[in-house]
C-alpha positions as CSV (number, residue, x, y, z in Angstrom):
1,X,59.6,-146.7,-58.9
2,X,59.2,-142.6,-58.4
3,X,57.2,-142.5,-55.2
4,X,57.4,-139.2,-53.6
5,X,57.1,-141.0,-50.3
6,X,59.5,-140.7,-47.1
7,X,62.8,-142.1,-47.7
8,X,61.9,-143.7,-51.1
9,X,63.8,-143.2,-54.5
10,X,62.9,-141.0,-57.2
11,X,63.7,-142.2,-61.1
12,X,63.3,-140.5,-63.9
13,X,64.6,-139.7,-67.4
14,X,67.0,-136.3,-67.5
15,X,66.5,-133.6,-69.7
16,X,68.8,-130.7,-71.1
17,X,68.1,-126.7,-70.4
18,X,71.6,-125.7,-72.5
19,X,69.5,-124.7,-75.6
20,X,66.6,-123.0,-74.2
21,X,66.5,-119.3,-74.9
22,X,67.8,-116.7,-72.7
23,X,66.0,-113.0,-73.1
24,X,68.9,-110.1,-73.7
25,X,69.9,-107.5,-71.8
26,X,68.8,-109.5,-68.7
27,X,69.6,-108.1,-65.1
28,X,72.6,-107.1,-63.9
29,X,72.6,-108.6,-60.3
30,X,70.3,-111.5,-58.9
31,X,67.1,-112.4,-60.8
32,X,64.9,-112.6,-57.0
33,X,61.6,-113.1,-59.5
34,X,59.9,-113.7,-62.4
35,X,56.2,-113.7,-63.5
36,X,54.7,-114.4,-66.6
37,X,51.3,-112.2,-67.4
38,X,48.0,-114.2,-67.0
39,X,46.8,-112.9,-70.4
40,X,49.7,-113.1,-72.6
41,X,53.0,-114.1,-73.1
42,X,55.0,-111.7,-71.6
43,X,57.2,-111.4,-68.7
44,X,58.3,-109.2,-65.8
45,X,61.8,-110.0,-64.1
46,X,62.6,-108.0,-60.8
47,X,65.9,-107.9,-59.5
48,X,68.6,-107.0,-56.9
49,X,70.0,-104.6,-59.3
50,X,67.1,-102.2,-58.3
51,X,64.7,-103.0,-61.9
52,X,62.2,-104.6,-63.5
53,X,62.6,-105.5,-66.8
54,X,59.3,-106.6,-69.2
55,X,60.2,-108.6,-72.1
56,X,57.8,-110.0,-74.7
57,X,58.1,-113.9,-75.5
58,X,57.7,-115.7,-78.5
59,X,55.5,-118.9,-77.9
60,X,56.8,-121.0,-80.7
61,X,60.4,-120.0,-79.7
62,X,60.8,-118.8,-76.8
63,X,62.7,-115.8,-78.3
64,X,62.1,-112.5,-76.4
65,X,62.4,-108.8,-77.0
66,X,63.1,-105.9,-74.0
67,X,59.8,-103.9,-73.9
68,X,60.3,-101.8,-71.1
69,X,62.1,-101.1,-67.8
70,X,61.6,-99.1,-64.8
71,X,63.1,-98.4,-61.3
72,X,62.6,-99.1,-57.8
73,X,64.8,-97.4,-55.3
74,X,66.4,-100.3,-54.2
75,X,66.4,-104.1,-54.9
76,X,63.9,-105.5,-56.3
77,X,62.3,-108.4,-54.3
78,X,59.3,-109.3,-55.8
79,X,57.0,-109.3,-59.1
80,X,53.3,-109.9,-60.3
81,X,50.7,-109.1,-62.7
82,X,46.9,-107.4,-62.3
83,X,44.5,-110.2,-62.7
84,X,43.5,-108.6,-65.8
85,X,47.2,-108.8,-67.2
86,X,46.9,-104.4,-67.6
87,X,49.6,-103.8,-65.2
88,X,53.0,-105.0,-64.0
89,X,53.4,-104.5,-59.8
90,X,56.6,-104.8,-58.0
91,X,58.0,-104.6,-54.3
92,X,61.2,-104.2,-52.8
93,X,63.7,-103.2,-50.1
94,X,62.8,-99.7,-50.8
95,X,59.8,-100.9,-48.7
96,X,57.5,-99.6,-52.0
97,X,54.3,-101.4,-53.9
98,X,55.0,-100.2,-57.6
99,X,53.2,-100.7,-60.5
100,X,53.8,-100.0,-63.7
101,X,51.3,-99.0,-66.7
102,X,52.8,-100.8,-70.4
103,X,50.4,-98.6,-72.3
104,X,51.2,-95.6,-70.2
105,X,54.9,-96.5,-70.2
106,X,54.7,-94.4,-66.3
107,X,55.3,-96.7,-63.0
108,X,53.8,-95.3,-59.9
109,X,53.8,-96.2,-55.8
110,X,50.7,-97.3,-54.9
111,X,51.7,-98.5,-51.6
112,X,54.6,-98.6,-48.6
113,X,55.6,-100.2,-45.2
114,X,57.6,-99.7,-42.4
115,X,59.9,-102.4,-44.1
116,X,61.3,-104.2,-47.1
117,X,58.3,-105.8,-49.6
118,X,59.5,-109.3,-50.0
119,X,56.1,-110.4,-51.7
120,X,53.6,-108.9,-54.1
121,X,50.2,-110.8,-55.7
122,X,47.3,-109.7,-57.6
123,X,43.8,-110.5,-55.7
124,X,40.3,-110.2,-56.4
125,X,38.6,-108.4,-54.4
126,X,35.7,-106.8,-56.1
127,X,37.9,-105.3,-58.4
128,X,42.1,-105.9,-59.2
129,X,44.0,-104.9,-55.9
130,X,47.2,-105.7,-54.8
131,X,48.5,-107.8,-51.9
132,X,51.7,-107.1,-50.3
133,X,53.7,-109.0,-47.5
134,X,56.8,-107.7,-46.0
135,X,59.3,-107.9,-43.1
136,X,57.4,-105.5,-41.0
137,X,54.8,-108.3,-40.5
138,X,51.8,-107.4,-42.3
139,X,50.1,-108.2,-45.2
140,X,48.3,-105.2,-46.7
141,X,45.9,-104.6,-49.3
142,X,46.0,-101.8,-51.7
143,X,43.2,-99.8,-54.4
144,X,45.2,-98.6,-57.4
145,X,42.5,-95.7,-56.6
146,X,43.6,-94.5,-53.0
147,X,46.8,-93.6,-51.7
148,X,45.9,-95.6,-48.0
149,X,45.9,-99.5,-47.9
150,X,42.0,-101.0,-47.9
151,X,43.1,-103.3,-45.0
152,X,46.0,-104.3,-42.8
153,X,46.6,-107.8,-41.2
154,X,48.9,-108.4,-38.8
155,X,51.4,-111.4,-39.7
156,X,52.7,-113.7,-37.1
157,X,56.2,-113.0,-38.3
158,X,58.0,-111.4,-41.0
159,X,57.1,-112.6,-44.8
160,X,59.3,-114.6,-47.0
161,X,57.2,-115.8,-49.7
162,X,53.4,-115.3,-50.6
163,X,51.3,-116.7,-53.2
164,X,47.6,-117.2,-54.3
165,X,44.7,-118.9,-56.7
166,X,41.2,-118.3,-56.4
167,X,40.5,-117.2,-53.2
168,X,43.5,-119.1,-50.9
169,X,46.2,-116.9,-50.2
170,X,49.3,-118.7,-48.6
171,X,52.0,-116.6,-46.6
172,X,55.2,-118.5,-45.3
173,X,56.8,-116.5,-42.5
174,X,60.1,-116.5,-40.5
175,X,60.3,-119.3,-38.0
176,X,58.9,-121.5,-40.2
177,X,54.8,-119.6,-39.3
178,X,52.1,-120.2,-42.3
179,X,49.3,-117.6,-42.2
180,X,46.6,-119.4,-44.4
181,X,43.7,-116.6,-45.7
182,X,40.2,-117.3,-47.2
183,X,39.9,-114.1,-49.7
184,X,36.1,-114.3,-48.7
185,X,37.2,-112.5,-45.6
186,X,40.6,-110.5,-46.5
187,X,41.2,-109.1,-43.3
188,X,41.6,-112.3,-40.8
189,X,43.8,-115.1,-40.8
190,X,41.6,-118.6,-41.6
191,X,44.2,-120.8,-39.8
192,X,47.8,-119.6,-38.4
193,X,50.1,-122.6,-38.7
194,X,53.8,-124.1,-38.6
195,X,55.1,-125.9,-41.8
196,X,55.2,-129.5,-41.6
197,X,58.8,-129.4,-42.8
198,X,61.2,-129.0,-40.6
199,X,63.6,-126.1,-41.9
200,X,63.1,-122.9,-43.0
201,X,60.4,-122.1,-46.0
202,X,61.9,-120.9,-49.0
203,X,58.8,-121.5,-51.6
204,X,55.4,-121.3,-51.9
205,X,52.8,-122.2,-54.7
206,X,49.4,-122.7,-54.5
207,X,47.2,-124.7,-56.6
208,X,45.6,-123.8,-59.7
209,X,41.6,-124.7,-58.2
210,X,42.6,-122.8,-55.1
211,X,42.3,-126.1,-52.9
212,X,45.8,-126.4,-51.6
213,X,49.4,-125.5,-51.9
214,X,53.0,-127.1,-52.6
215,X,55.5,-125.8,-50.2
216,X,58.9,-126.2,-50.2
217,X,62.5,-125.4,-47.6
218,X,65.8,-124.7,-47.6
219,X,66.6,-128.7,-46.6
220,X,65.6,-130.1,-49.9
221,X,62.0,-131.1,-48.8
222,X,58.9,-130.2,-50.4
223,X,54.9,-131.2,-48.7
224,X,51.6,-131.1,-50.9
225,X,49.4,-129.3,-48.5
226,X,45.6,-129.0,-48.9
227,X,43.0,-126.3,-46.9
228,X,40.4,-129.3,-45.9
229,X,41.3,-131.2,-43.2
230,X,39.7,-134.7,-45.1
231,X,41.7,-134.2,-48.1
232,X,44.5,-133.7,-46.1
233,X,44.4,-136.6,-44.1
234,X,44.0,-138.4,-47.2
235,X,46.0,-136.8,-49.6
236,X,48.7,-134.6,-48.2
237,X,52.5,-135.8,-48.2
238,X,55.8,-134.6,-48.5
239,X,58.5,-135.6,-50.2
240,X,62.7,-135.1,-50.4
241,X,64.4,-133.1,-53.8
242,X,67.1,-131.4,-55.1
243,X,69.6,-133.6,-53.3
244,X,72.6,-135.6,-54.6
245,X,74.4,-138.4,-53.3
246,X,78.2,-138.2,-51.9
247,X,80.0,-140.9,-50.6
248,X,83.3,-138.9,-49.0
249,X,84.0,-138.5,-46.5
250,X,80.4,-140.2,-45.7
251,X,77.7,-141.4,-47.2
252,X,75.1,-139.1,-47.3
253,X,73.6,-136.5,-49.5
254,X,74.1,-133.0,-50.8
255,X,71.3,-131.2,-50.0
256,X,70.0,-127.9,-51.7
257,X,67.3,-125.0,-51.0
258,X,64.1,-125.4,-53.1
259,X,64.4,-121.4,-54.4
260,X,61.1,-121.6,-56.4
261,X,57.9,-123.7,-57.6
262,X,55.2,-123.2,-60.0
263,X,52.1,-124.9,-61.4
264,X,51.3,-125.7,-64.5
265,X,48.1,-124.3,-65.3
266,X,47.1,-126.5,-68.0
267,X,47.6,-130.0,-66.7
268,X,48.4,-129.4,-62.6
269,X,51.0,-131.0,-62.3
270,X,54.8,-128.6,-61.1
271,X,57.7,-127.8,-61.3
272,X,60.5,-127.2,-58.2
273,X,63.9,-125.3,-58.9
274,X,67.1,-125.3,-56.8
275,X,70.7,-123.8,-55.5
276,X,71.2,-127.0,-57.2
277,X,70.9,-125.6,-60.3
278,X,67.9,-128.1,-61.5
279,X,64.6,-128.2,-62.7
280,X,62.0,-131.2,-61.6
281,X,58.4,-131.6,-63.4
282,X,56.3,-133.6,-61.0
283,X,52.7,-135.2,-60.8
284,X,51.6,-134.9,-57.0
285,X,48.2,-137.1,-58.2
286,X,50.5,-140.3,-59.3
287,X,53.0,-139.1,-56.8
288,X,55.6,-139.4,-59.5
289,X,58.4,-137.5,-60.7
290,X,58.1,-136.4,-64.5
291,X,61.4,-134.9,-66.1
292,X,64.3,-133.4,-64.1
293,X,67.1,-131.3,-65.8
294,X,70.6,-131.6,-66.0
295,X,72.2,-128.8,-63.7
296,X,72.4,-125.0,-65.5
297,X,75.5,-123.9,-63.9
298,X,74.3,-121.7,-61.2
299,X,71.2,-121.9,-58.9
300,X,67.9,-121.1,-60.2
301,X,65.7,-118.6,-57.9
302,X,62.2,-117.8,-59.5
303,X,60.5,-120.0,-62.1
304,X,56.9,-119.0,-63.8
305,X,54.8,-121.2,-66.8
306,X,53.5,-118.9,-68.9
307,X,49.1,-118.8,-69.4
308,X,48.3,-122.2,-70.7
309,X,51.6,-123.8,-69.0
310,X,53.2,-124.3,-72.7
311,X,56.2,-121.7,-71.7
312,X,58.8,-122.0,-68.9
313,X,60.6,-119.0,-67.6
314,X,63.2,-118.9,-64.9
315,X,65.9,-117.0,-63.5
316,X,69.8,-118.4,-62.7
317,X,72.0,-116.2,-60.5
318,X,73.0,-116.5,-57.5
319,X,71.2,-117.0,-54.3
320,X,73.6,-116.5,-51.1
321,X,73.1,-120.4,-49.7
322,X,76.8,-120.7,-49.7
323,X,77.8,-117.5,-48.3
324,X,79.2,-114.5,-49.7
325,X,82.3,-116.5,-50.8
326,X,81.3,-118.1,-53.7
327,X,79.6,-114.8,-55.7
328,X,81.8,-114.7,-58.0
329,X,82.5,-112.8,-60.9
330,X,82.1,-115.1,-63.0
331,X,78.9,-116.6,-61.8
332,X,76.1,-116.8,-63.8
333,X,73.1,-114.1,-64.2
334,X,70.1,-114.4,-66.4
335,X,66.8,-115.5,-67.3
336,X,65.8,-118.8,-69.7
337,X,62.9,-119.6,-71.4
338,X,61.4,-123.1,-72.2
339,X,59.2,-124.7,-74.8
340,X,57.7,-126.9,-72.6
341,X,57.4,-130.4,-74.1
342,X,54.2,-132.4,-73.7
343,X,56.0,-135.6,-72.0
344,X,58.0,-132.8,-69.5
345,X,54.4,-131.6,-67.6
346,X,51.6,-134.3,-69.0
347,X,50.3,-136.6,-66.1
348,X,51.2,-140.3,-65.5
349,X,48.5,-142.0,-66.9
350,X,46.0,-143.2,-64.5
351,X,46.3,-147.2,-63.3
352,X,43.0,-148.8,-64.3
């Protein structure tokens, strides 16, 4: 039985990525993000190799075509759309908020800090504005219309990985520090936290209704995490992935960073993505684990479902988990994308 419980076993049928399409001319170095538009089906890919890319996706195929590309001064750590889908924005180690105009063709820097951007969202706050967490420990808030942030919160370490629905905005920190917001009141911390896993956070996702968030670490863990205390207590869990057994010279397990996770916005349930080189749907309400992928050859770092969760981007290259000796020339770089079958995301039907 596929219980996402401590210590259980998860079953479940395999699936293959091999045919899925991959978009041309994809980045040269590592693929750190991608981020499908929340209007339409196309997608930004930032990368180490200093670019984001913008490519326009066939639903029915998955076939893409290049649309347009522009430059940060540095690599590229980090990639999101405007709420209203008009804009691409970026940040990277050129410690730079970009954002880039499609109908303009013209990228422009909204934004800086005293260090490298290593997470960029789009918020609501009144209007489209732009969130950005970086190493210098703040989370800033930026006007396309002023050169000055709106606000500045101090973090309680540096950023690694920031995401948000609705009005929850998650930001996982160094030394494993969560920094929960309300987006009713932007400019203060609603709870400051640790994660309840035990290693370093590597990935964050938050809900589609805004009422919690999946977060994931370096050790192969993953918790469902919700804002209310109640639901919490009754429904919060976490759960081990992306491992493989060994049995020389010990019994044990291989154990993988979770690099990415994403909802799907149409049914709920998500997806995690490892140095493992795997994709795993899951359905945190039946605690049950949909599909998982045979292995693509090289880890996957950023995943995205495109606007009604029926598309599947994601990004293979590699990550750095085994040090610098295994980046190899021959290692794989580029970016998939997936028809998503109904049976891959669709919930567990309900027990009567």
């Amino acid at each position: 039985m596929s219980l996402l419980s401590r210590g259980s076993s998860i079953s479940s049928s395999a699936f293959d990525l091999s045919q899925d399409r991959r978009v041309p001319e994809p980045p040269s170095d590592s693929v750190s993000c991608v981020a499908f538009s929340p209007v339409a089906d196309v997608l930004s890919v930032a990368s180490w190799d200093n670019k984001v890319r913008i490519y326009e996706v066939n639903p029915s195929t998955g076939d893409s075509q290049g649309r347009a590309i522009y430059e940060h001064q540095a690599p590229v750590l980090s990639t999101c759309w405007l709420t209203d889908g008009s804009k691409v924005v970026s940040g990277g180690c050129d410690n730079a908020v970009r954002v880039y105009d499609p109908q303009a063709g013209q990228a422009i820097q909204i934004g800086s800090h005293d260090a490298a951007v290593k997470s960029v969202c789009s918020v609501q706050l009144g209007s489209p504005m732009v969130a950005s967490a970086s190493w210098d420990k703040t989370l800033k808030y930026w006007d396309l219309r002023q050169p000055t942030p709106v606000s500045t919160v101090q973090l309680p370490e540096r950023a690694y990985i920031m995401d948000t629905q609705k009005t929850l905005l998650v930001v996982g920190c160094a030394e494993r520090r969560l920094a929960i917001i309300d987006l009713n009141s932007p400019q203060t911390i609603y709870r400051a936290s640790e994660s309840p896993l035990k290693m370093q956070t590597r990935s964050i996702a938050c809900m589609p209704d805004g009422t919690g968030y999946a977060i994931a670490s370096i050790e192969g863990r993953c918790a469902i995490q919700y804002v209310d205390d109640a639901k919490q207590s009754a429904s919060g869990f976490s759960f081990r992935c992306h491992r493989s057994p060994v049995t020389t010279p010990k019994v044990g397990d291989n154990i993988f960073a979770v690099n990415a996770i994403s909802f799907n916005p149409g049914y709920g349930t998500f997806s995690t993505a490892g140095s493992d080189g795997t994709v795993h749907f899951w359905d945190k309400e039946a605690k049950f684990r949909l599909r998982y992928s045979e292995p693509v050859g090289g880890a996957i770092t950023s995943t995205s479902f495109n606007k009604n969760g029926l598309l599947f981007a994601y990004g293979i290259s590699y990550d750095w988990s085994k040090g610098y000796q295994s980046n190899t020339v021959n290692y794989p770089t580029e970016v998939r994308v997936r028809v998503v079958k109904e049976m891959e995301v669709k919930p567990r039907p309900k027990k009567r």
